[in-house]
Residue, then its C-alpha position, 0 to 999 in steps of 0.5 A: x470521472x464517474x465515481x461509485x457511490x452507495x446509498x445506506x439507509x439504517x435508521x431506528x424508533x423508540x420502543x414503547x415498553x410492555x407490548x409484544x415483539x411480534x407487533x407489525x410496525x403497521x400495526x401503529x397505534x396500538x403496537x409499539x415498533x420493535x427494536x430489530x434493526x432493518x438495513x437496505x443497500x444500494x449502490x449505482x455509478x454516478x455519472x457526474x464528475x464530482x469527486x473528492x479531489x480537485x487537481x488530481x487525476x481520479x481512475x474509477x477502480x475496476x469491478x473487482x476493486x469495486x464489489x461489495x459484498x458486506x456493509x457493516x456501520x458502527x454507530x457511536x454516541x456524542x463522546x465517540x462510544x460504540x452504541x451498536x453496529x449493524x452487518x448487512x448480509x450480501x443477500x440484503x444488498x441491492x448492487x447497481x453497478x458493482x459488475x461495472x455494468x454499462x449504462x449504471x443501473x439505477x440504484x433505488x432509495x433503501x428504507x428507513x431502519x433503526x439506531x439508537x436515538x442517541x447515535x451522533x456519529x457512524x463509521x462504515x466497513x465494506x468487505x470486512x476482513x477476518x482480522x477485524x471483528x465487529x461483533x456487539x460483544x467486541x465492539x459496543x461499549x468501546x471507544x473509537x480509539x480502542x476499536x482504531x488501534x492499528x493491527x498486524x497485516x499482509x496485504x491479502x487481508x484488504x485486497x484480493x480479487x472482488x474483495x477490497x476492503x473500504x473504510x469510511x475516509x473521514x475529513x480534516x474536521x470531524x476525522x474518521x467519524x461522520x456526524x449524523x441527524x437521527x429523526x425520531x416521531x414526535x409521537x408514535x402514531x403511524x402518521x408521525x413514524x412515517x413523517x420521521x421515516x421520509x425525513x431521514x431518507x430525504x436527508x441521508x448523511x453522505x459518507x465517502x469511503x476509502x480502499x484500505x490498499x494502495x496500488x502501484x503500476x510499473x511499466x516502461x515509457x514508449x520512448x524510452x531512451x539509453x546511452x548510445x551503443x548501450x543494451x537495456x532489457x526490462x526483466x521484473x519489478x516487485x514491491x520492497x519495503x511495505x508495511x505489516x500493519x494496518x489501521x481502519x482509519x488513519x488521521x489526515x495530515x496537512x502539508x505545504x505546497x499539496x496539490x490541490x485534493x490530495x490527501x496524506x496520513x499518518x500510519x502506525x509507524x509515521x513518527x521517525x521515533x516509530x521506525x524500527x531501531x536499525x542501530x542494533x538488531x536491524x535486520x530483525x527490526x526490520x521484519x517486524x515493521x516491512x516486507x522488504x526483498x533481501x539478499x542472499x548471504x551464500x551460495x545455498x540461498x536463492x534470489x527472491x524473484x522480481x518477475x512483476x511484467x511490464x504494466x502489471x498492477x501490485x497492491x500495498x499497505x499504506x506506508x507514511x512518514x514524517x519528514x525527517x522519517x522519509x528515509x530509504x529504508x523505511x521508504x515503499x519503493x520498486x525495485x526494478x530488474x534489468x539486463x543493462x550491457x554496456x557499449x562495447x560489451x556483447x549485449x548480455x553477456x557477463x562483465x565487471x566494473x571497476x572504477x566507471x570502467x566496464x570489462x570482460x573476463x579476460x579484459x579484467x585479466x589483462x588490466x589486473x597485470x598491468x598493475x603493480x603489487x600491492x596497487x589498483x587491481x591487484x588489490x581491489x580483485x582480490x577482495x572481491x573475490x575472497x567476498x564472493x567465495x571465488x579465492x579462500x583467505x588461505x588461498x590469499x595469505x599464500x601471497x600474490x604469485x597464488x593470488x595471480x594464479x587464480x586470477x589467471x584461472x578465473x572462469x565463468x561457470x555454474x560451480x561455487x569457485x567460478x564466476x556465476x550468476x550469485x558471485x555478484x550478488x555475495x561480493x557485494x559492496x566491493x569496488x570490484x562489480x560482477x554483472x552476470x549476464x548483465x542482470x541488474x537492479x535499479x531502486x524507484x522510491x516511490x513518490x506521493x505528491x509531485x507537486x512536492x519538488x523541496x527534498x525532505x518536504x512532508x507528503x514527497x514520499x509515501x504510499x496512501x491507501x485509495x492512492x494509485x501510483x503509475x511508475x513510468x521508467x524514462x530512460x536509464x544511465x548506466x547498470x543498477x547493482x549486481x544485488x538487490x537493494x536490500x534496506x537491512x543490508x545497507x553499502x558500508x560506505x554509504x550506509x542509510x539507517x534505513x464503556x457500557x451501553x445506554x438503554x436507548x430509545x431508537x430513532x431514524x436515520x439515512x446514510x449514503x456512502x460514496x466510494x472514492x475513485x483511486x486517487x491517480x498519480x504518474x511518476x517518471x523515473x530515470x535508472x542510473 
């Protein structure tokens, strides 16, 4: 695959004292070089195959995903304290391939600029966001560990069209901080600044940098396949359960059995001690941590829609999770709408189910007489219909002449006490289901590392920034829930818990960035 690599030049010279700032750095000896910082960037798509994973697929990203607008370093001393930081403007960037142009334009070396001599260790941003600032007053004199805390997001601050943001990806030795050679002059004649100057453009330290979104892609295999006489329609899908915060850099994790290359990490809320508390509160718990579809609660409210079209493309802040943490209401997943019918049924017309048998309307009458009293139907119906607001409590303390009375009354229409399209949906969890024109929902977890088969095993699930997750519906078994799966909404009976800067001495420097492609997985799903 050919991946799209950047090439970063900002290196630095010693400033002699006492000598003017308009000097010339042409001017040597005689003048002292100034301490201005001077950035070049380049930027072309290779045409090898090297990337940074062995056994996984890679995608290039898109021109959109791939466009970079602004480069900001930070440069950090041996005990990982921000010396300085350096923004390149748009204007001073020299864009090979961005546009996807084909063949690559040739991207040309930038020259040597000034860093603090003591710079060790960099961390690049590309396409910074508002939410961070990096200016020198925010940045220079702190740690890496209090520039790094995590911070509250949506994903339009990292990914919006022609504006992906990317960060350095680190590696499992040095972490999210690259160590660099700076070159100073032995003296400062204008002979031995060049020779330092060609020394770190020969040696450029190579950087490998991540999109901070991950990316999912839903559509339906050709071949599809679905019980004989049944009807299968795929209507939507959405993203549930995705996270609200975001680190610039999160730590690599090591798992067992990983598909050679692939990479997992942790983010704020990876320990199982860091997932919201859902024994109390945990519908507003759950806010604070995930964006996540949920039900309604009354006829006054609407379905979210789940209207993402077959193929589409819809991205996400990565979501991690220890091993005993991998549960479903802390789990990215899709949820996926349908109208699945039944054989027998009139392909999308309305019906219920009621212990794996599927009727119409005036079939479910019929089996609810041929139950006795206090028995089967005539006691699983009625609850179903006093929790979706069809039969009032009142209505069914009045006894079981008035109970059978509505349900020879049952109707199927737009007003509260009839059958429509939110019945299902408010009377859920009952043994009793109502499928509106047979519109359903399926719930896909969405997989990290296929190579992962033990259930519970570390890297089995998750979303990983610069990851790109294909899911593949296969086939389907049977109609999902009339309601959403809703994490903070759980079945009852099947409940799921859901310091100050150095007066330095400046030397050179090289740095060449490379973006990683996506990171490509393909995950095939059964509904049922």
């Amino acid at each position: 695959m050919k991946t799209r690599s950047f090439l970063l030049s900002a290196l630095a010279a010693l400033m002699l004292a006492g000598c003017s700032e308009d000097a010339r750095e042409d001017e040597i000896p005689g003048n002292v070089l100034v301490g201005k910082a001077y950035l070049s960037l380049s930027l072309q798509s290779r045409t090898s195959t090297l990337t940074r994973v062995d056994n996984v697929k890679t995608e290039d990203g898109s021109a959109e995903e791939s466009k970079v607008e602004t480069v900001t370093v930070l440069l950090f001393d041996k005990d990982d304290v921000c010396l300085d930081v350096v923004n390149v403007p748009s204007g001073d960037i020299t864009v090979g391939n961005s546009g996807g142009s084909t063949p690559p334009t040739t991207a040309t070396a930038s020259k040597a600029q000034l860093v603090p001599e003591k710079t060790k260790k960099v961390f690049v941003v590309l396409n910074s966001a508002s939410k961070w600032t990096f200016t020198k007053e925010a940045v220079v004199g702190k740690a890496w560990s209090t520039i790094n805390t995590a911070i509250d997001a949506v994903i339009g601050d990292v990914a919006t069209a022609s504006k992906f943001m990317m960060a350095s990806a680190g590696t499992p030795t040095d972490g999210a901080l690259t160590p660099v050679t700076v070159h100073k002059p032995t003296t400062y004649t204008a002979e031995d600044v060049a020779a330092a100057k060609k020394a770190a453009e020969d040696a450029p330290a190579t950087i490998n940098v991540d999109r901070l979104s991950a990316k999912v892609q839903v559509s339906q295999a050709s071949g599809f396949t679905k019980p004989t006489g049944s009807n299968f329609t795929f209507n939507g899908w959405e993203l549930s359960v995705t996270n609200k915060s975001v680190r610039l850099y999160s730590d690599l994790v090591t798992y067992d059995n990983a598909t050679p290359g692939a990479v997992y990490r942790r983010d704020k809320n990876y320990l199982e001690s860091e997932q919201p508390d859902v024994t109390s509160n945990k519908e507003e718990n759950m806010d604070k941590a995930f964006n996540y579809l949920k039900n309604i609660k009354n006829v006054s409210e609407n379905m979210p829609a789940v209207a993402q079209i077959d193929n589409a493309s819809l991205y996400c802040l990565e979501n991690t999770m220890e091993a005993k943490a991998q549960q479903l209401g802390f789990t990215t997943k899709v949820v996926v709408k349908a109208q699945y019918t039944p054989d027998g049924i009139t392909k999308d017309a309305n019906y219920f189910s009621w212990k794996g048998a599927y009727y119409t309307l005036e079939q479910l009458k019929a089996e609810y007489l041929k139950h006795s009293d206090g028995t089967g139907l005539k006691v699983d119906l009625p609850i179903f219909l006093i929790k979706a607001g069809v039969m009032s409590q009142a209505e069914f303390d009045e006894g079981q002449d008035k109970r059978n009375e509505i349900v020879a009354n049952l109707s199927e229409g737009a007003a509260a006490n009839q059958l429509n399209a939110k019945t299902g949906i408010i009377g859920r969890f009952c043994a009793v289901r109502y499928y509106h024109e047979s519109v359903c929902y399926y719930d896909v977890l969405i997989r990290h590392d296929q190579n992962i088969t033990t259930k519970m095993a570390l890297g089995r699930y998750g979303v990983v920034r610069n990851n790109w997750y294909n899911i593949e519906l296969n086939s389907v078994s049977g109609p999902g829930t009339p309601w959403i799966p809703d994490p903070s909404d759980p079945d009852p009976t099947n409940p799921t818990p859901p310091d100050t800067d150095d007066d330095e001495a400046d030397a050179y420097l090289s740095v060449k960035i490379t973006i990683n492609p996506w990171t490509y997985w393909s995950q095939g799903v059964d509904l049922h």
